[in-house]
C-alpha positions as a Markdown table, in Angstrom:
| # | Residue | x | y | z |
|---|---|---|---|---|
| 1 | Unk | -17.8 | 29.2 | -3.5 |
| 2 | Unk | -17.7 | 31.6 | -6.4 |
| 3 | Unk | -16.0 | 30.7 | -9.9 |
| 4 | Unk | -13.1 | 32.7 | -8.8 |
| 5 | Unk | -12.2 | 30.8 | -5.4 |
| 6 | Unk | -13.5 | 27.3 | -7.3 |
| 7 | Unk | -10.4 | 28.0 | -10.1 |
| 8 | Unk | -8.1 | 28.4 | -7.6 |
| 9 | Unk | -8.8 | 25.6 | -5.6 |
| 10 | Unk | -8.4 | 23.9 | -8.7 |
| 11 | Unk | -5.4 | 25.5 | -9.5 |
| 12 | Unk | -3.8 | 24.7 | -6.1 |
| 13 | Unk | -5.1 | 20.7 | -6.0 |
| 14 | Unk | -3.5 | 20.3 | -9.4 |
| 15 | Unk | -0.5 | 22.0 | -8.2 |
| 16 | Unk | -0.1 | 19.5 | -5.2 |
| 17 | Unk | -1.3 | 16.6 | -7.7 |
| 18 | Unk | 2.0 | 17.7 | -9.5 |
| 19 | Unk | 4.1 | 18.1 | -6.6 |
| 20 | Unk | 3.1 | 14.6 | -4.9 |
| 21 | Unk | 3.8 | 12.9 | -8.2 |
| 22 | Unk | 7.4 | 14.5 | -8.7 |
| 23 | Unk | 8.1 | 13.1 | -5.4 |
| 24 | Unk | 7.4 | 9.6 | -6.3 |
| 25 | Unk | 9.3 | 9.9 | -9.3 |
| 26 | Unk | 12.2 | 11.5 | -7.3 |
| 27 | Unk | 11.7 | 8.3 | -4.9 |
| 28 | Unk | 12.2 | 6.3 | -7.5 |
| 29 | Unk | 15.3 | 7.4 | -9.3 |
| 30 | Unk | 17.3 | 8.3 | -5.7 |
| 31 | Unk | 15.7 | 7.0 | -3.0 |
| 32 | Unk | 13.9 | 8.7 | 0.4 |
| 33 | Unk | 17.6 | 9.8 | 1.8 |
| 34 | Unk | 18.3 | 12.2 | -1.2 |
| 35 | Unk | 14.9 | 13.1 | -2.2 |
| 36 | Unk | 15.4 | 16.9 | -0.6 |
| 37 | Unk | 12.7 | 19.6 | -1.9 |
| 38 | Unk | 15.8 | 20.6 | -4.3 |
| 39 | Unk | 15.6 | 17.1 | -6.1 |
| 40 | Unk | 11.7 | 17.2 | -6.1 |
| 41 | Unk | 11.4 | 21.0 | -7.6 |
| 42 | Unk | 13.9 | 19.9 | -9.6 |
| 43 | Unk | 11.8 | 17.1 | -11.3 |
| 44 | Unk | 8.5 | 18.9 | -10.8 |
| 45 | Unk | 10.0 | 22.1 | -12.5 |
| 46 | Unk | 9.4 | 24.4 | -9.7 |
| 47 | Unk | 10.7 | 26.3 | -6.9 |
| 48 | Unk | 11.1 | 24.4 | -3.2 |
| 49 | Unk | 9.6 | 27.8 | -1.5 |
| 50 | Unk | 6.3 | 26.6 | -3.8 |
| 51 | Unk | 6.5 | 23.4 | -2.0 |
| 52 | Unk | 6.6 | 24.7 | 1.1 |
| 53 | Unk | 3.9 | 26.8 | 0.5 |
| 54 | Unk | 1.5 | 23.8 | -0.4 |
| 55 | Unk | 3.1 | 21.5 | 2.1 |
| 56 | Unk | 5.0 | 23.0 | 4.7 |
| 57 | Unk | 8.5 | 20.8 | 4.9 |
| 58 | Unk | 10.1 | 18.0 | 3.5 |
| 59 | Unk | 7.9 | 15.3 | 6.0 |
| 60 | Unk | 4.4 | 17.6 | 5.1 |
| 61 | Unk | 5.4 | 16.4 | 1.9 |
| 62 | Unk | 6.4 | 12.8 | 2.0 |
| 63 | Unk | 3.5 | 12.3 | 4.8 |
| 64 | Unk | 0.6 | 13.5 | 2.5 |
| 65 | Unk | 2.9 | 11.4 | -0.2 |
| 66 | Unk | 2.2 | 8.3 | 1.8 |
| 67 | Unk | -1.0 | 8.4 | 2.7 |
| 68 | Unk | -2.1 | 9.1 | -1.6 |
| 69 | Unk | 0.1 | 6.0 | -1.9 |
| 70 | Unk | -2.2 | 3.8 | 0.6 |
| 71 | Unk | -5.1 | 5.3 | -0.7 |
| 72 | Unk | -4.5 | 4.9 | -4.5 |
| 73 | Unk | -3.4 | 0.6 | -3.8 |
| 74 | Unk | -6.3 | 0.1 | -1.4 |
| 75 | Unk | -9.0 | 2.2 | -4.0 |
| 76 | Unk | -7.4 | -0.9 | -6.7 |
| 77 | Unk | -7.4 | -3.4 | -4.3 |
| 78 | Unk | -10.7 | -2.8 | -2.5 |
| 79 | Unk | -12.4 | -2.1 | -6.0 |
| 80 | Unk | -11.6 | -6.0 | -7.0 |
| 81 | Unk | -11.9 | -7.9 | -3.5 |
| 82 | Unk | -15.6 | -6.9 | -3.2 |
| 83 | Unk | -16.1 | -9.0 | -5.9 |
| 84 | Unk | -15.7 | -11.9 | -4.4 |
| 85 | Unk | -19.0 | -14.3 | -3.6 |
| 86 | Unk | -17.6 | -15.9 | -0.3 |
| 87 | Unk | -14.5 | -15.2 | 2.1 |
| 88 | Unk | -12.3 | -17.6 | 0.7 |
| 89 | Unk | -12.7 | -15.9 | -3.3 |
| 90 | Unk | -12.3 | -12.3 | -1.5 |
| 91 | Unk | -8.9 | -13.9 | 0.0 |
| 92 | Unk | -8.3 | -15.1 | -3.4 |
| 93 | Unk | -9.1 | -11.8 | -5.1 |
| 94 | Unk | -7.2 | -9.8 | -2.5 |
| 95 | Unk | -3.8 | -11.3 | -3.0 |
| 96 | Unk | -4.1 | -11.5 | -6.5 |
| 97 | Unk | -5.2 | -7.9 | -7.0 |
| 98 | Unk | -2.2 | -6.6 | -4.7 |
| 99 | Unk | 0.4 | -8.0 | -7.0 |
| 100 | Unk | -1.1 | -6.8 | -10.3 |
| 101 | Unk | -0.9 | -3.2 | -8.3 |
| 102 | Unk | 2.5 | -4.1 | -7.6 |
| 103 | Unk | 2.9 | -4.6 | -11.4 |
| 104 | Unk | 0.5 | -1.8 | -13.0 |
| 105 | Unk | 2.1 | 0.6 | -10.9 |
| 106 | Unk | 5.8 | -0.5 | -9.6 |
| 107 | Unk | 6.7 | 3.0 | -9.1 |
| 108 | Unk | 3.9 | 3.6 | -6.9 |
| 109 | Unk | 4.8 | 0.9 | -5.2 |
| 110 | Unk | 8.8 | 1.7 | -4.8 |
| 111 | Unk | 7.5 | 4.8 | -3.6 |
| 112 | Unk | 5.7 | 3.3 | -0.5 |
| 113 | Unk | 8.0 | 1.3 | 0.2 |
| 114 | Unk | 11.3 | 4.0 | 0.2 |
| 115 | Unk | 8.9 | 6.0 | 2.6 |
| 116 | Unk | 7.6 | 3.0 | 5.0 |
| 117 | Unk | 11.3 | 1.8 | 5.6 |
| 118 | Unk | 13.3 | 4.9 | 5.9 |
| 119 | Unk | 11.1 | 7.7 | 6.9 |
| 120 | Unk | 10.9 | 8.2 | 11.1 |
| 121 | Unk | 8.6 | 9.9 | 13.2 |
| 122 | Unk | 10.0 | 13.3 | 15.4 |
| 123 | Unk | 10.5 | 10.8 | 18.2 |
| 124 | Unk | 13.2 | 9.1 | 15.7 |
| 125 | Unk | 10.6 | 6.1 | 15.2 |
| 126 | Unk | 10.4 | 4.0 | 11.4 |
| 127 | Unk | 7.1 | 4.0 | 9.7 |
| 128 | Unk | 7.6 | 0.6 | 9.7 |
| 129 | Unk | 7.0 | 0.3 | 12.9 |
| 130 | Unk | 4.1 | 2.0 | 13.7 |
| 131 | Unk | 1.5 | -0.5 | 14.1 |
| 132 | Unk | -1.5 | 1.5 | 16.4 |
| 133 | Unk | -4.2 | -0.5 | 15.6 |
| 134 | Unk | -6.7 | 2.1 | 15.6 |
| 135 | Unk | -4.7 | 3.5 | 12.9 |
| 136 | Unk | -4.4 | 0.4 | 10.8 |
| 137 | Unk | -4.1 | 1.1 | 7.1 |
| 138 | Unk | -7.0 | 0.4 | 5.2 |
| 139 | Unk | -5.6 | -2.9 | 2.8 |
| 140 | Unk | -4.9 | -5.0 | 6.7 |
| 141 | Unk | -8.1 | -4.1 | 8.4 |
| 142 | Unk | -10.0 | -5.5 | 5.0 |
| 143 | Unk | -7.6 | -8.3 | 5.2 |
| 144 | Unk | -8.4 | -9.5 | 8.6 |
| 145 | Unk | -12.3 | -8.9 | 8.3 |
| 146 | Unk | -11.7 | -11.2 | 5.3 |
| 147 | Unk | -10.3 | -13.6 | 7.8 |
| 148 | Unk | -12.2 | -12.8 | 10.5 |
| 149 | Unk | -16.0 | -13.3 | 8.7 |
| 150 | Unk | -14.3 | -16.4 | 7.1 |
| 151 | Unk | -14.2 | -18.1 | 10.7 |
| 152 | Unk | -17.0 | -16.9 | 11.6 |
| 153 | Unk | -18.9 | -18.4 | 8.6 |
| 154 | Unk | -17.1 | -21.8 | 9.0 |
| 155 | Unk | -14.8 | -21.2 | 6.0 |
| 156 | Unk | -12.0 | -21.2 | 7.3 |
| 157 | Unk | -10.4 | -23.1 | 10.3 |
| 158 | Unk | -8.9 | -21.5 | 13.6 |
| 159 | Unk | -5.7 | -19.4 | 13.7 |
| 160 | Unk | -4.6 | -16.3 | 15.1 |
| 161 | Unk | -5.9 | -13.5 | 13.1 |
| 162 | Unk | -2.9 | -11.1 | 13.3 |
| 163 | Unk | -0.5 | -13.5 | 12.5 |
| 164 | Unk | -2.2 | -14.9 | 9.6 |
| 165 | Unk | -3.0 | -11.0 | 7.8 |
| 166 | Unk | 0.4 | -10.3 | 8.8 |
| 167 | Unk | 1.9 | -12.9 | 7.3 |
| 168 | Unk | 0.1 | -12.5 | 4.2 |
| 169 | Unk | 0.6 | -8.9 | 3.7 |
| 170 | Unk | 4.8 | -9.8 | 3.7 |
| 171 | Unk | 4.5 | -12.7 | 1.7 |
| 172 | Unk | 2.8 | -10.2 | -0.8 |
| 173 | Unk | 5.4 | -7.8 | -0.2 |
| 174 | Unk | 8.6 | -10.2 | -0.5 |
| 175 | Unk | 7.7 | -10.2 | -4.4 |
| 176 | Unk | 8.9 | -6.5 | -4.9 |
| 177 | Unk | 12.4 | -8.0 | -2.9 |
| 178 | Unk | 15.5 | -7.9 | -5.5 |
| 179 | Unk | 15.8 | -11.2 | -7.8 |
| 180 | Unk | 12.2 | -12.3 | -6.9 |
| 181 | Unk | 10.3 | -10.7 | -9.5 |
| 182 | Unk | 12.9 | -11.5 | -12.0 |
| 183 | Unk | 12.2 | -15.5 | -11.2 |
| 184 | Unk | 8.4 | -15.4 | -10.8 |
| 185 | Unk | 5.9 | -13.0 | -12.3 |
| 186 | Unk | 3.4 | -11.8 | -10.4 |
| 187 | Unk | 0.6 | -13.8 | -11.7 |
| 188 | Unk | 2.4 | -17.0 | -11.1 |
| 189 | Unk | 3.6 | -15.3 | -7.6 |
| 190 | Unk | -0.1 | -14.7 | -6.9 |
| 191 | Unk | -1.3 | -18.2 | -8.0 |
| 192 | Unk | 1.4 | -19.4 | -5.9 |
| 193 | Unk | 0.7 | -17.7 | -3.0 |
| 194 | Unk | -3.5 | -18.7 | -3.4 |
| 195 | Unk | -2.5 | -22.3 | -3.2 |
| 196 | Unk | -0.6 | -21.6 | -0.3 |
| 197 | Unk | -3.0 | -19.6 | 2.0 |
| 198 | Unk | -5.7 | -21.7 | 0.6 |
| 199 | Unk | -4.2 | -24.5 | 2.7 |
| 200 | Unk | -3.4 | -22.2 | 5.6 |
| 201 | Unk | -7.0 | -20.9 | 6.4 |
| 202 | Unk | -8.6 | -24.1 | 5.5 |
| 203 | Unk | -10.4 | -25.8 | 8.5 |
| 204 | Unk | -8.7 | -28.9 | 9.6 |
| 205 | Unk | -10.1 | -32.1 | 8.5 |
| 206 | Unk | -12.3 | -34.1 | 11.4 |
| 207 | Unk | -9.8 | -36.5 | 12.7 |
| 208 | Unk | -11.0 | -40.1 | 12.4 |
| 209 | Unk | -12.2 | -42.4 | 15.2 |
């Protein structure tokens, strides 16, 4: 590529870097249902046909929107779980590391979550509940080979593998509900939430002739 076609690929990723970042902010302030291109030029200090050009329509936009979102919180999350010596400190390291994204980056996290619950597919179905599991965002299929290798190693005890990652994954999520961050910070939510799960995979003691 020469220097000229190099600059303006540069040009045109920090252009989109810009746009996608005015949308989360435009999230944030007034929610998926009013964030038209108007709002998000608006904030971005551009023209909506400049969005278009870069992303097509309003869903080109809030689709490659999404999928930086999932990237950038599994990068943080992923970065920290490898860390972990065994299964059960990965499990550890993976719940505790989601809430401090929710808390570095809350409106990253808003974001996601104004796009997972209101955005729909042109077959009028939520994001919420698409659940192709070939198509499994990256965070759940790390959290179920977490709990999958745990079995297998003998770490952890017998339980439906689904259920259990699923179950996680929303009891990480209830902490951005309204009123509970304002009771429990995230640390203590995570801590919390260690003990719990701790129990939960744990292998059931031998029973006792």
């Amino acid at each position: 590529m020469s220097s000229r076609g190099e600059e303006q690929s540069f040009i045109s990723d920090a252009r989109r870097t810009q746009i996608i970042e005015a949308t989360i902010v435009t999230l944030n302030e007034i929610g998926f249902v009013r964030a038209s291109l108007a709002q998000i030029a608006k904030r971005a200090g551009i023209s909506t046909a400049l969005i278009s050009y870069h992303f097509g329509d309003r869903m080109g936009l809030i689709n490659r929107t999404i999928q930086t979102l999932i990237e950038d919180n599994a990068s943080f999350v992923l970065e920290r779980t490898k860390a972990g010596r065994n299964c059960r400190e990965r499990l550890h390291l993976f719940i505790i590391s989601s809430l401090e994204y929710q808390e570095t980056y809350p409106e990253r996290f808003v974001a996601l979550v104004e796009i997972v619950f209101n955005a729909r597919t042109p077959d009028n179905i939520p994001y919420y509940m698409l659940n192709d599991d070939n198509d499994a965002e990256p965070l759940l299929l790390e959290l179920r080979t977490i709990l999958r290798e745990g079995q297998e190693s003998g770490e952890f005890g017998d339980f439906d593998l689904m259920i259990m990652a699923n179950t996680i994954q929303g009891a990480i999520g209830e902490h951005a509900a309204p009123g509970v961050a304002t009771r429990m910070d995230a640390a203590s939510y995570g801590a919390e939430l260690v003990r719990i799960f701790d129990r939960a995979v744990s292998p059931l003691p031998a029973r006792q002739p």
